[in-house]
mmCIF file as Biopython writes it, N, C-alpha, C and O atoms, coordinates in Angstrom:
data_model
#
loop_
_atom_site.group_PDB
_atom_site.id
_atom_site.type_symbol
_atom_site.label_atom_id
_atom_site.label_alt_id
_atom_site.label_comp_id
_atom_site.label_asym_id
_atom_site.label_entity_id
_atom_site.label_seq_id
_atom_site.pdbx_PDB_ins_code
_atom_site.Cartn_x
_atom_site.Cartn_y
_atom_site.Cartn_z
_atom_site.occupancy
_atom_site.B_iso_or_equiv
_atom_site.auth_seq_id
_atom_site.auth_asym_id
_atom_site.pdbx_PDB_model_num
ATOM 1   N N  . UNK A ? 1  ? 16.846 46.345 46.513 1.0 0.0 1  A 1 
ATOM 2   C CA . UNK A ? 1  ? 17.966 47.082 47.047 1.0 0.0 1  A 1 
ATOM 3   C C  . UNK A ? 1  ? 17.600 48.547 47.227 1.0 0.0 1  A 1 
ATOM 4   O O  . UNK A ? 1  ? 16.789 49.018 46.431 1.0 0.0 1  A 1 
ATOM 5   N N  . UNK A ? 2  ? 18.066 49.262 48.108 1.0 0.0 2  A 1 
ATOM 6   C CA . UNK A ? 2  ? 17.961 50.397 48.343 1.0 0.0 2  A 1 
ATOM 7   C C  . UNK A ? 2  ? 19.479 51.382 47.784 1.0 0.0 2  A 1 
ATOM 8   O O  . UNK A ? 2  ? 20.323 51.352 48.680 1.0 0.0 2  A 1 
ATOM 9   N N  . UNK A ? 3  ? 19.776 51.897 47.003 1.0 0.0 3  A 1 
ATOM 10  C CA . UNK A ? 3  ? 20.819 52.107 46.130 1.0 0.0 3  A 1 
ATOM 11  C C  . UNK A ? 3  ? 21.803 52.731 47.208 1.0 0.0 3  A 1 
ATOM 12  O O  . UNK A ? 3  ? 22.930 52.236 47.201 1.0 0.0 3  A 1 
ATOM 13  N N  . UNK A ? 4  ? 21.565 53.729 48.127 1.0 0.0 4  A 1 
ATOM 14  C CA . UNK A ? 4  ? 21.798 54.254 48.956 1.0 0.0 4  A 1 
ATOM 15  C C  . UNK A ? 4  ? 20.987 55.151 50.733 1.0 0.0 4  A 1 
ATOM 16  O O  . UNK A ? 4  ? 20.048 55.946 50.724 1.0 0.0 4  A 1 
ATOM 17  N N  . UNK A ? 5  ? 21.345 54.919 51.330 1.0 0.0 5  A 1 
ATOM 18  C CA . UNK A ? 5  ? 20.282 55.358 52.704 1.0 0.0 5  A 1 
ATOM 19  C C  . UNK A ? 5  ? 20.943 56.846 52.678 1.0 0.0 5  A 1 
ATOM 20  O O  . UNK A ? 5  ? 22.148 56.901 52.430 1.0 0.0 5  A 1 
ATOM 21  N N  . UNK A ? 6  ? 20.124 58.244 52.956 1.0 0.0 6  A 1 
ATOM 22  C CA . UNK A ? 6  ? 20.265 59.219 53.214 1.0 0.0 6  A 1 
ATOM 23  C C  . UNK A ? 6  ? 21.265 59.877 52.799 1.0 0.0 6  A 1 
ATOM 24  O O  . UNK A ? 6  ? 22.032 60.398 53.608 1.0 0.0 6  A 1 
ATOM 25  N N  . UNK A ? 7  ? 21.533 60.028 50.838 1.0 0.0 7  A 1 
ATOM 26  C CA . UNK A ? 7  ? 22.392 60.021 50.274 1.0 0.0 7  A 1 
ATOM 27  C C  . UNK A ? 7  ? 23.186 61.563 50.619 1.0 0.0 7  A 1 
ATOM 28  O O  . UNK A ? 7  ? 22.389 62.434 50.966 1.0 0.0 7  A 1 
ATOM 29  N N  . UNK A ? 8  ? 24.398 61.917 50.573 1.0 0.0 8  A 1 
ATOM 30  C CA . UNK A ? 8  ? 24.108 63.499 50.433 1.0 0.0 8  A 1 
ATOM 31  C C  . UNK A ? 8  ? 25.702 63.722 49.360 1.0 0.0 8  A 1 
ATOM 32  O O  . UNK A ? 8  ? 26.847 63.309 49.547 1.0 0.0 8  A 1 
ATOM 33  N N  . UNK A ? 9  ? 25.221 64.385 48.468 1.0 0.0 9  A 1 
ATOM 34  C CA . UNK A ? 9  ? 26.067 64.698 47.609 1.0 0.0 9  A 1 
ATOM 35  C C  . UNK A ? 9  ? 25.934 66.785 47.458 1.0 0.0 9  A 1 
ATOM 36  O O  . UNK A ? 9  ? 25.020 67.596 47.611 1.0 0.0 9  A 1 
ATOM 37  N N  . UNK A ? 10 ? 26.939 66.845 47.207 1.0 0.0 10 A 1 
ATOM 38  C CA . UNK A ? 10 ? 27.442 68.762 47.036 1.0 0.0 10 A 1 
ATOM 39  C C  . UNK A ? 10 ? 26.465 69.138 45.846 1.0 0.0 10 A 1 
ATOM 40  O O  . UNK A ? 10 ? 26.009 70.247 46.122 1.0 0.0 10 A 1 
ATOM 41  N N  . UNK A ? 11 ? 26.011 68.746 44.791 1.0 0.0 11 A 1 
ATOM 42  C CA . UNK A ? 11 ? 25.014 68.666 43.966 1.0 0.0 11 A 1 
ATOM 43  C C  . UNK A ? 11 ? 23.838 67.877 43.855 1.0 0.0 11 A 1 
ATOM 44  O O  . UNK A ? 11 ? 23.915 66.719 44.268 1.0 0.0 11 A 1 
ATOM 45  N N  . UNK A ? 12 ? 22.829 68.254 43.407 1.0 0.0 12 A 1 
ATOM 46  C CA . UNK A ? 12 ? 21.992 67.213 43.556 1.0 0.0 12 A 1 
ATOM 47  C C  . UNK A ? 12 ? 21.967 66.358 41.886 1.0 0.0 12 A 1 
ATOM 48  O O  . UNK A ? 12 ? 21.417 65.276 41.685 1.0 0.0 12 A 1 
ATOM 49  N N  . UNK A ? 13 ? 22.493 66.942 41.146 1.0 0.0 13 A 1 
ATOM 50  C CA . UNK A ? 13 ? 22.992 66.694 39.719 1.0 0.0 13 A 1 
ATOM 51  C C  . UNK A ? 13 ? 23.817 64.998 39.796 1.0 0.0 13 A 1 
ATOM 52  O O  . UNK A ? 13 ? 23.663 63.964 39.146 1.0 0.0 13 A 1 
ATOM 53  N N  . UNK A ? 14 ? 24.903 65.484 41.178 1.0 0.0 14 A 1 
ATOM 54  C CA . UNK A ? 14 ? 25.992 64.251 41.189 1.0 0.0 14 A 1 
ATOM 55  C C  . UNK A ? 14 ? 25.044 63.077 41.657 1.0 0.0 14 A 1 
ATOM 56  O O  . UNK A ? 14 ? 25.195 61.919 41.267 1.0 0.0 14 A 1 
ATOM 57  N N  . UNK A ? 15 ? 24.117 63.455 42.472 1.0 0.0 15 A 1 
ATOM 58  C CA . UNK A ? 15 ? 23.392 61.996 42.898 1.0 0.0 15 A 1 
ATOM 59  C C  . UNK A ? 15 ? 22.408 61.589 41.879 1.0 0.0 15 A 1 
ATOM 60  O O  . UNK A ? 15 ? 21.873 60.485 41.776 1.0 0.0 15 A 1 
ATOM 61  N N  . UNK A ? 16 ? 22.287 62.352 41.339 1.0 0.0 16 A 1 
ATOM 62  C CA . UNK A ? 16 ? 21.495 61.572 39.809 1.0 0.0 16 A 1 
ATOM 63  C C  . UNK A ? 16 ? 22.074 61.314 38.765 1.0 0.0 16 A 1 
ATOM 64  O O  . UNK A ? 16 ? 21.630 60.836 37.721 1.0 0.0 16 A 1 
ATOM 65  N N  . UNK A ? 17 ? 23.259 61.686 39.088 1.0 0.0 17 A 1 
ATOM 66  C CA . UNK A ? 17 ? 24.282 60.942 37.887 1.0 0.0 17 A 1 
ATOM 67  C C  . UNK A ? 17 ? 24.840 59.421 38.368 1.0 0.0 17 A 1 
ATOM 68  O O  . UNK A ? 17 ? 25.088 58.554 37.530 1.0 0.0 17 A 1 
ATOM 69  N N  . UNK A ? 18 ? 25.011 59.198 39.844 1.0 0.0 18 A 1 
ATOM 70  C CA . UNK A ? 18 ? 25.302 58.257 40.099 1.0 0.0 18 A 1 
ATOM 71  C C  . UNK A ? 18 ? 23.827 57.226 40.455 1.0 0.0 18 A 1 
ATOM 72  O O  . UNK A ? 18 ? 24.118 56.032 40.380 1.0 0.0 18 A 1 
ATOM 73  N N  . UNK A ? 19 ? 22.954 57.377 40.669 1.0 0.0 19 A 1 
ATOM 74  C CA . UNK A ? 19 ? 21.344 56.714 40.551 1.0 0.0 19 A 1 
ATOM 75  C C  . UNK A ? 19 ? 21.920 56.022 38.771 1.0 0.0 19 A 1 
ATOM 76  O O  . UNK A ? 19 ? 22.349 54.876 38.633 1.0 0.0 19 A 1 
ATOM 77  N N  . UNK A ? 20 ? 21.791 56.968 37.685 1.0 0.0 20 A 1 
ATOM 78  C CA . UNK A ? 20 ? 21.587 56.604 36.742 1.0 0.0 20 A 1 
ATOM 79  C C  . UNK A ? 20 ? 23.105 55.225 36.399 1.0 0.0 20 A 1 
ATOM 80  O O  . UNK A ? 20 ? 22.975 54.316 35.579 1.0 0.0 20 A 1 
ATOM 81  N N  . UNK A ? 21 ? 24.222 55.413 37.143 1.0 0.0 21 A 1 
ATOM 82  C CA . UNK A ? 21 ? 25.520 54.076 36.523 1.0 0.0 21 A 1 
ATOM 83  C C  . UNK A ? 21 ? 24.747 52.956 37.877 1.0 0.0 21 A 1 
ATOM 84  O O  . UNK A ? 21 ? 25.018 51.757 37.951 1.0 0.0 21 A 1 
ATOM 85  N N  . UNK A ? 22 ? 24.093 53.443 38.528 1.0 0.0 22 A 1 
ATOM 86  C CA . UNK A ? 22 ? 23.972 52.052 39.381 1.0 0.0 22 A 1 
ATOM 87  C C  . UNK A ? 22 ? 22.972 51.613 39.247 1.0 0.0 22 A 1 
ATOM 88  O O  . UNK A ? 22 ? 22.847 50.477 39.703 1.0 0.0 22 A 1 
ATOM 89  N N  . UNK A ? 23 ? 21.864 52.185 38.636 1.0 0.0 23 A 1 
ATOM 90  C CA . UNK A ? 23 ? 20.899 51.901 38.169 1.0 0.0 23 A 1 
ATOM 91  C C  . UNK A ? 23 ? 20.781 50.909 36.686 1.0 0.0 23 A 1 
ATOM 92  O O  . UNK A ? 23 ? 19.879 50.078 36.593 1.0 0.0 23 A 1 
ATOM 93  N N  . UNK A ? 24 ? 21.846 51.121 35.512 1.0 0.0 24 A 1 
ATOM 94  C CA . UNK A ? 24 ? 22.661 50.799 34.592 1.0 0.0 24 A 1 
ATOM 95  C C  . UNK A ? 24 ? 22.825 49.396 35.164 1.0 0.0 24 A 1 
ATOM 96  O O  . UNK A ? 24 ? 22.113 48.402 35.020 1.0 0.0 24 A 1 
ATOM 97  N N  . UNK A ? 25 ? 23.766 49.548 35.738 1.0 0.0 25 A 1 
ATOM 98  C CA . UNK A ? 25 ? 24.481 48.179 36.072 1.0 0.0 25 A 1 
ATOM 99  C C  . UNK A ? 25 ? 23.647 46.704 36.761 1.0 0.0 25 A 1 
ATOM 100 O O  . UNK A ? 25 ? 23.661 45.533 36.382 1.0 0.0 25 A 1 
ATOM 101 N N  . UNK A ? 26 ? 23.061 47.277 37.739 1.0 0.0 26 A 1 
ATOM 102 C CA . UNK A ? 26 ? 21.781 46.218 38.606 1.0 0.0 26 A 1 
ATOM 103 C C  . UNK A ? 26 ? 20.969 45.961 37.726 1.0 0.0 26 A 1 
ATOM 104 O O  . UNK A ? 26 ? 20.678 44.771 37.607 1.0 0.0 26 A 1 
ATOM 105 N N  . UNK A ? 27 ? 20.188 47.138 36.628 1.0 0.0 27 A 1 
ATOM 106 C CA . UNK A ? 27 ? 19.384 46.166 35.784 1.0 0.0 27 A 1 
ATOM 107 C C  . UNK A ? 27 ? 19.908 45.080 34.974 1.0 0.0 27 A 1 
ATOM 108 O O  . UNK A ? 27 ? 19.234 44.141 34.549 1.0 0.0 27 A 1 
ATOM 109 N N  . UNK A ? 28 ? 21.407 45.300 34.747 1.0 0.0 28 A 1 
ATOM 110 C CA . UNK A ? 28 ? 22.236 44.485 33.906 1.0 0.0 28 A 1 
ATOM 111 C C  . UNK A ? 28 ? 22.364 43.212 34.430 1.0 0.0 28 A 1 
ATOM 112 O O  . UNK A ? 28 ? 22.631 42.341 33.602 1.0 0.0 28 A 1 
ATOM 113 N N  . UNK A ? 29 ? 22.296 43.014 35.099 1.0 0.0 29 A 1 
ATOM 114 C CA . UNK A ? 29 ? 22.477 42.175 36.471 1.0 0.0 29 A 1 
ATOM 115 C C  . UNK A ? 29 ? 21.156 41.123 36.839 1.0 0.0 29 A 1 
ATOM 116 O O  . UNK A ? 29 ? 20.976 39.915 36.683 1.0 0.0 29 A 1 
ATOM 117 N N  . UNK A ? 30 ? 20.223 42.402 37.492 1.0 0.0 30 A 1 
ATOM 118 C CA . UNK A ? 30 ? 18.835 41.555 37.969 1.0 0.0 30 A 1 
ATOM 119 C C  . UNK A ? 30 ? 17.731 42.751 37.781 1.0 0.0 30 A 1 
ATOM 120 O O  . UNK A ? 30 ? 17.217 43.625 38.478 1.0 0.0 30 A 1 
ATOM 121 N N  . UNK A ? 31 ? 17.650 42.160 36.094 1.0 0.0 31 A 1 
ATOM 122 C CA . UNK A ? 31 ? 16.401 43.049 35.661 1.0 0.0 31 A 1 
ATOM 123 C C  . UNK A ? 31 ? 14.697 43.686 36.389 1.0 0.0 31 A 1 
ATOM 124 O O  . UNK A ? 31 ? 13.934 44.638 36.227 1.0 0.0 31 A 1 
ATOM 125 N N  . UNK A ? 32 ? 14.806 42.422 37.241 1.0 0.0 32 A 1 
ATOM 126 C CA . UNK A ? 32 ? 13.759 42.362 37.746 1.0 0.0 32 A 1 
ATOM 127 C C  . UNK A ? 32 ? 13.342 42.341 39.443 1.0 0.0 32 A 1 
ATOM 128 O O  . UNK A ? 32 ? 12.320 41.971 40.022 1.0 0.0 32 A 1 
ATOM 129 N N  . UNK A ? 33 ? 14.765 42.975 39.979 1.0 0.0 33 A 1 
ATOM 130 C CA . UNK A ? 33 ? 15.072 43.655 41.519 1.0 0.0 33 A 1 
ATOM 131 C C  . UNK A ? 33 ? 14.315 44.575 41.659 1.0 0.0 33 A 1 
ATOM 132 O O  . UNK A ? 33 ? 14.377 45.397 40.744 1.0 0.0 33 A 1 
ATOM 133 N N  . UNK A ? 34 ? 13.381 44.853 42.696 1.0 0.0 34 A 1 
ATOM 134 C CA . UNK A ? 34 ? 12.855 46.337 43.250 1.0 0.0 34 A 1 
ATOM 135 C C  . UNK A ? 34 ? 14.228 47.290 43.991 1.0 0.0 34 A 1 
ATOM 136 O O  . UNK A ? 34 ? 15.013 47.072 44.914 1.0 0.0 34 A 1 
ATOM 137 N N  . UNK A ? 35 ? 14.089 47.991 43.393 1.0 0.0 35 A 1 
ATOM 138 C CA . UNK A ? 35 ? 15.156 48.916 43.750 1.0 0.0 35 A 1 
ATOM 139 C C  . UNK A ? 35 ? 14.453 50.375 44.394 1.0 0.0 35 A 1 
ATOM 140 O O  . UNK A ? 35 ? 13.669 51.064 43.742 1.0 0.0 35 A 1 
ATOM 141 N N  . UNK A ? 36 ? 14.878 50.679 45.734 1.0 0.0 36 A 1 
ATOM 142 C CA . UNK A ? 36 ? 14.628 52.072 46.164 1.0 0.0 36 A 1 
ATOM 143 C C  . UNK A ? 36 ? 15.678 53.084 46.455 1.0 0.0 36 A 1 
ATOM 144 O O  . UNK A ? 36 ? 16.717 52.990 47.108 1.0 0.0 36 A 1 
ATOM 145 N N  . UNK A ? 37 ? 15.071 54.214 45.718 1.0 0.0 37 A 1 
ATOM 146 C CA . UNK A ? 37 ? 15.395 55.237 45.514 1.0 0.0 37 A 1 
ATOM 147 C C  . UNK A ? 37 ? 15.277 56.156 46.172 1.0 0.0 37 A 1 
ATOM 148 O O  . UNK A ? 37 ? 14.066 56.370 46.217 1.0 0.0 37 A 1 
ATOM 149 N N  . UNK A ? 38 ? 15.928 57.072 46.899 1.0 0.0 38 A 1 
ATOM 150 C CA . UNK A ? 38 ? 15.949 57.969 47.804 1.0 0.0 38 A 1 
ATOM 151 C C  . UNK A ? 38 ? 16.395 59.556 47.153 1.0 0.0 38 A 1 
ATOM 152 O O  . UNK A ? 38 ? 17.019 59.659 46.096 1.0 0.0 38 A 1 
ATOM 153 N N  . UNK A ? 39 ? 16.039 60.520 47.826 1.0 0.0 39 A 1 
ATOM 154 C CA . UNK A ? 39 ? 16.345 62.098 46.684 1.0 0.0 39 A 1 
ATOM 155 C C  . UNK A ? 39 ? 17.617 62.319 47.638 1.0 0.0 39 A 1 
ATOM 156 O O  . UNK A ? 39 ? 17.685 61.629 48.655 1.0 0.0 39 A 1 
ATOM 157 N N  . UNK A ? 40 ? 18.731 63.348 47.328 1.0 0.0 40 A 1 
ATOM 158 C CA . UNK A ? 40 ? 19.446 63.866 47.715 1.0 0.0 40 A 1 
ATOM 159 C C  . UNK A ? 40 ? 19.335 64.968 48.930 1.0 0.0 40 A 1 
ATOM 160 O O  . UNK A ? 40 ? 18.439 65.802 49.059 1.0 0.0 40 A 1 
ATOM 161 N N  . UNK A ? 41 ? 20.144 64.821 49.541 1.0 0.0 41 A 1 
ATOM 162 C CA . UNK A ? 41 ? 20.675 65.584 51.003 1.0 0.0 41 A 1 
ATOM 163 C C  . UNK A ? 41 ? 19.672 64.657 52.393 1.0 0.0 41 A 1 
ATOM 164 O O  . UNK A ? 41 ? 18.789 65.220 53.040 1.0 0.0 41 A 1 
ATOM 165 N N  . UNK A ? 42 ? 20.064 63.265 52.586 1.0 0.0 42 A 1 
ATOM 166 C CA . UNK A ? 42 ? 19.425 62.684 53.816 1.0 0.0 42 A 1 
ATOM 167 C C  . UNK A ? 42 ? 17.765 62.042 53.097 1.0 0.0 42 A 1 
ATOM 168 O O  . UNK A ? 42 ? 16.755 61.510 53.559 1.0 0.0 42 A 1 
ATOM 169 N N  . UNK A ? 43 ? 18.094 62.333 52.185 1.0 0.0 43 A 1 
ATOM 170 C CA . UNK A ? 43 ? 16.358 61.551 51.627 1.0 0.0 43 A 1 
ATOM 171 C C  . UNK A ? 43 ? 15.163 62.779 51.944 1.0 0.0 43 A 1 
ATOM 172 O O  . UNK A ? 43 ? 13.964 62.505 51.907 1.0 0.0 43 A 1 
ATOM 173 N N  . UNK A ? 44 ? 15.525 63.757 52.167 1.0 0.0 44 A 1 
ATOM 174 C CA . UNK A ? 44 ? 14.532 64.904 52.340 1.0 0.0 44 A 1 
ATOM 175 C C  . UNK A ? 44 ? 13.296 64.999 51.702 1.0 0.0 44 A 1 
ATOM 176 O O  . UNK A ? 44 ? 13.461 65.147 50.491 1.0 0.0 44 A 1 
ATOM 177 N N  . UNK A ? 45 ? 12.009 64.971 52.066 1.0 0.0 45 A 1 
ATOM 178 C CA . UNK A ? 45 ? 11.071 65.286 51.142 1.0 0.0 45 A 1 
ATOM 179 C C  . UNK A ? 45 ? 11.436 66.772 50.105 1.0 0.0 45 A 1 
ATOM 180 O O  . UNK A ? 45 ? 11.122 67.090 48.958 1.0 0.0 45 A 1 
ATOM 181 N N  . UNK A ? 46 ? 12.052 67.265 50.928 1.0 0.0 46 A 1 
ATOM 182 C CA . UNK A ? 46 ? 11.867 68.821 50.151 1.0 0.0 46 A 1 
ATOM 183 C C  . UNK A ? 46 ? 12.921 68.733 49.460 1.0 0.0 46 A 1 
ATOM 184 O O  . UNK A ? 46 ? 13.299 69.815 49.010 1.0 0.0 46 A 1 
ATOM 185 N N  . UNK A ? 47 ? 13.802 67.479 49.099 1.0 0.0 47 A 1 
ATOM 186 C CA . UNK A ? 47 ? 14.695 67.657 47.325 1.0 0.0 47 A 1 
ATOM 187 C C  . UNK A ? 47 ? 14.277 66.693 46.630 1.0 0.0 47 A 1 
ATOM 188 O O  . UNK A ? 47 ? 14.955 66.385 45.651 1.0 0.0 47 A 1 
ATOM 189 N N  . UNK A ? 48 ? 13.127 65.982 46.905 1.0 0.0 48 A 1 
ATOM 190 C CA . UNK A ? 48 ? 12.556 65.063 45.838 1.0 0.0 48 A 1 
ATOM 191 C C  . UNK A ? 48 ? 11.803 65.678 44.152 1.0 0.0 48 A 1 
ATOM 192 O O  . UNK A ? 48 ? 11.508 65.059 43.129 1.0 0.0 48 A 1 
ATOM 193 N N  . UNK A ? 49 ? 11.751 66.489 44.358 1.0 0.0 49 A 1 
ATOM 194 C CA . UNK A ? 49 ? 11.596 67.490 43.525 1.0 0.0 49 A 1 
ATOM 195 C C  . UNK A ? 49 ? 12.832 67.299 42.081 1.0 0.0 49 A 1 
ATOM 196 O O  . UNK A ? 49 ? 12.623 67.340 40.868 1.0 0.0 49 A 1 
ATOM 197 N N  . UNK A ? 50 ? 14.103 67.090 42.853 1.0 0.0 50 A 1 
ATOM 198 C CA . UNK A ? 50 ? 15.075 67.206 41.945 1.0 0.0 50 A 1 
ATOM 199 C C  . UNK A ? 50 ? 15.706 66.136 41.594 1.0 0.0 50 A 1 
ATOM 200 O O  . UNK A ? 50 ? 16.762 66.030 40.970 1.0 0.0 50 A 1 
ATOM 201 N N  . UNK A ? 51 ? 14.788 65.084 42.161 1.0 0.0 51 A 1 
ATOM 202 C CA . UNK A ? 51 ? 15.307 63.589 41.568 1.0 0.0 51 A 1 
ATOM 203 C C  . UNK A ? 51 ? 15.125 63.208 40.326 1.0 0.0 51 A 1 
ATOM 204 O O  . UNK A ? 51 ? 14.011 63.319 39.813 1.0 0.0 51 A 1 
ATOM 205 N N  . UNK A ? 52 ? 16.251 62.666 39.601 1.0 0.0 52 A 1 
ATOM 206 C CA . UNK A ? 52 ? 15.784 62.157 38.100 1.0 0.0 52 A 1 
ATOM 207 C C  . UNK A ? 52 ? 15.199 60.863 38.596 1.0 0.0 52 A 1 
ATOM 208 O O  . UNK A ? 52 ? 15.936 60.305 39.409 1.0 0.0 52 A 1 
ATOM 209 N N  . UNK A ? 53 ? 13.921 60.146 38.293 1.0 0.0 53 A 1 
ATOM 210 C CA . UNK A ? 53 ? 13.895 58.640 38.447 1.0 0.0 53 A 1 
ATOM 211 C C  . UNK A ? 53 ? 14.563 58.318 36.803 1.0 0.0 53 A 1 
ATOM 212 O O  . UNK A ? 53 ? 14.738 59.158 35.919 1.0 0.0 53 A 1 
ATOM 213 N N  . UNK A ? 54 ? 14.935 56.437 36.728 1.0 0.0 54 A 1 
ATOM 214 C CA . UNK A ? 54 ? 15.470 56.423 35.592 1.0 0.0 54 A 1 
ATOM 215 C C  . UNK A ? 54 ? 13.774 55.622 34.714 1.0 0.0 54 A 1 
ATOM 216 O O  . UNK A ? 54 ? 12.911 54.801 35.025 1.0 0.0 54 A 1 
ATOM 217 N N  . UNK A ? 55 ? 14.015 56.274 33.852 1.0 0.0 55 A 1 
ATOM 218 C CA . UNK A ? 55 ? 12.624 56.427 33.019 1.0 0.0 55 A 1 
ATOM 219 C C  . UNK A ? 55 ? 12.150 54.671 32.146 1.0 0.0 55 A 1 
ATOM 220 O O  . UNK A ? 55 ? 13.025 53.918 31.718 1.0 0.0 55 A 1 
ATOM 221 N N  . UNK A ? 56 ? 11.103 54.452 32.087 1.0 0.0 56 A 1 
ATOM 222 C CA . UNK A ? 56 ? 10.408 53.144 31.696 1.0 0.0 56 A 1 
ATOM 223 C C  . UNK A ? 56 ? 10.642 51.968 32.861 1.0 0.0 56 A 1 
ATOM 224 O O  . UNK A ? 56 ? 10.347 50.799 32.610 1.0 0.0 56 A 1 
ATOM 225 N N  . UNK A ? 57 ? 11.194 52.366 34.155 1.0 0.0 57 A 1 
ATOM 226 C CA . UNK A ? 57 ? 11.651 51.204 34.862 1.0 0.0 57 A 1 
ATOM 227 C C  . UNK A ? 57 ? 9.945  51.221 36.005 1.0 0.0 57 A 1 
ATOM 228 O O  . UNK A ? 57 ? 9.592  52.163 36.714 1.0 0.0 57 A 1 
ATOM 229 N N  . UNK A ? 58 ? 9.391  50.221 35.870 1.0 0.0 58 A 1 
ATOM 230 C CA . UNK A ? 58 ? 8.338  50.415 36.716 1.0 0.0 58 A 1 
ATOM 231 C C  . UNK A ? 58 ? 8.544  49.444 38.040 1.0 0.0 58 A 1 
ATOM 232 O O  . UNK A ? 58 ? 7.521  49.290 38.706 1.0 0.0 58 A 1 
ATOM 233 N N  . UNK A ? 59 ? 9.511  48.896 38.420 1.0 0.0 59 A 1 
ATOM 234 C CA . UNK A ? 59 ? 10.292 48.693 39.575 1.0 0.0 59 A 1 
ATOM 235 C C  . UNK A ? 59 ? 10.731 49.122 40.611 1.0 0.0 59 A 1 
ATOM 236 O O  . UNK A ? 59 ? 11.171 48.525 41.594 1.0 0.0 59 A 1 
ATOM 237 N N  . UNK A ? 60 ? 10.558 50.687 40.297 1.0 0.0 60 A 1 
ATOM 238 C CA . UNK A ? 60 ? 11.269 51.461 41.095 1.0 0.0 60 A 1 
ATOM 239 C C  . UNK A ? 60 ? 10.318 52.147 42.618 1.0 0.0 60 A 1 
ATOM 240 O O  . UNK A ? 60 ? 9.216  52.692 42.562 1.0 0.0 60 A 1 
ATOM 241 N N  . UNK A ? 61 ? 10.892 51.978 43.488 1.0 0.0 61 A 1 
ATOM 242 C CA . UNK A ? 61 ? 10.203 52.488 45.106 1.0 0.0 61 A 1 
ATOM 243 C C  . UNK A ? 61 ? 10.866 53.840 44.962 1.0 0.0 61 A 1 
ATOM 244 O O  . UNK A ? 61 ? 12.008 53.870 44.503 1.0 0.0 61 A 1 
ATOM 245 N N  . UNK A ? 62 ? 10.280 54.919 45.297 1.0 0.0 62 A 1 
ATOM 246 C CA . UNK A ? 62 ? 10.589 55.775 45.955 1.0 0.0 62 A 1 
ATOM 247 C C  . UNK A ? 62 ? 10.340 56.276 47.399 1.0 0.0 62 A 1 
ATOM 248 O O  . UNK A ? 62 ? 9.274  56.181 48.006 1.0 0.0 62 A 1 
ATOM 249 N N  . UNK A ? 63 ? 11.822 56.983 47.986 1.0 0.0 63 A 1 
ATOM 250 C CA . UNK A ? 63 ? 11.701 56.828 49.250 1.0 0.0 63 A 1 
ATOM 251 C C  . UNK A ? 63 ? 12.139 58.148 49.946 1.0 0.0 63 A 1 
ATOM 252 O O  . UNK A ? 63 ? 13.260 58.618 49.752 1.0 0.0 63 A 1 
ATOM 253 N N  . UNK A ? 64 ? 11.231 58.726 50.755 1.0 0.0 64 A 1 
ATOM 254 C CA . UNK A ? 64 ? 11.370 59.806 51.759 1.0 0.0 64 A 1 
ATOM 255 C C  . UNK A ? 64 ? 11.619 59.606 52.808 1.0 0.0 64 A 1 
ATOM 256 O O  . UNK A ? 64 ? 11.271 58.525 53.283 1.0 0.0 64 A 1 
ATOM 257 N N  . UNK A ? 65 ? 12.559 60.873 53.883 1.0 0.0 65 A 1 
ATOM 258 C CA . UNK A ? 65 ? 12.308 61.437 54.841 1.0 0.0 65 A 1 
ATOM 259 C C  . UNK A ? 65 ? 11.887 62.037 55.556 1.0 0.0 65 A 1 
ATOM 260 O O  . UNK A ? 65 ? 12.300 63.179 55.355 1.0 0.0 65 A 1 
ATOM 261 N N  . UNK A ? 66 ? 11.033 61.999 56.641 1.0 0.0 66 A 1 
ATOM 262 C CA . UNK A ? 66 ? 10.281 63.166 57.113 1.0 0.0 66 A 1 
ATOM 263 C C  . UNK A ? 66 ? 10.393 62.976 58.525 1.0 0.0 66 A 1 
ATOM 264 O O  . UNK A ? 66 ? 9.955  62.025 59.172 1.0 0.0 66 A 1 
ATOM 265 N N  . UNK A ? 67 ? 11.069 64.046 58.973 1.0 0.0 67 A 1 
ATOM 266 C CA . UNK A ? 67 ? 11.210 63.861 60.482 1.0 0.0 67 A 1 
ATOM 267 C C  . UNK A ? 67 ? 10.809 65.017 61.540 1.0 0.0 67 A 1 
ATOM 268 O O  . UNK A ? 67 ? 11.413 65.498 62.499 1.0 0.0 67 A 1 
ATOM 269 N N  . UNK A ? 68 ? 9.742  65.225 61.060 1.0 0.0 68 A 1 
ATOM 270 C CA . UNK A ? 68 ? 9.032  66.331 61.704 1.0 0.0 68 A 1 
ATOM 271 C C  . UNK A ? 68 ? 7.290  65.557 62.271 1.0 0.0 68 A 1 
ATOM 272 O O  . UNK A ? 68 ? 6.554  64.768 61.677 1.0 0.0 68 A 1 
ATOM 273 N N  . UNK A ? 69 ? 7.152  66.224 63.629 1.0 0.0 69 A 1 
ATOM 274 C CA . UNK A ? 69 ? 5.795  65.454 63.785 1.0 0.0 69 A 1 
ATOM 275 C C  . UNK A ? 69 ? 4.312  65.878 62.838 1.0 0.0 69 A 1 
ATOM 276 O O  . UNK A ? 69 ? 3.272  65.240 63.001 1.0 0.0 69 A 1 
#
């Protein structure tokens, strides 16, 4: 699953607060789903920086934007 496409939240705090309850819940679910993860404001390379990933999960894709040639 891809948790969300080109997320954009007023903080980048709020989208890693919500990564971490949906992240919570799907492992609860299907421990063993690849799940991708995208950073805040459109999936930008330049706020991946401020992504929490959620920690010991080695499942996890991370995923950028880059729309420049």
């Amino acid at each position: 699953y891809e948790l969300l496409n080109e997320p954009v939240a007023e903080e980048h705090e709020q989208w890693n607060q919500l990564i971490a309850k949906v992240h919570k819940a799907l492992r609860e679910l299907e421990p063993q789903r690849t799940l991708v993860i995208g950073s805040n404001l459109w999936q930008g390379h330049q706020t991946i920086k401020y992504l929490k990933v959620p920690e010991g999960d080695k499942n996890i894709i991370l995923s950028f934007h880059f729309y420049n040639p």
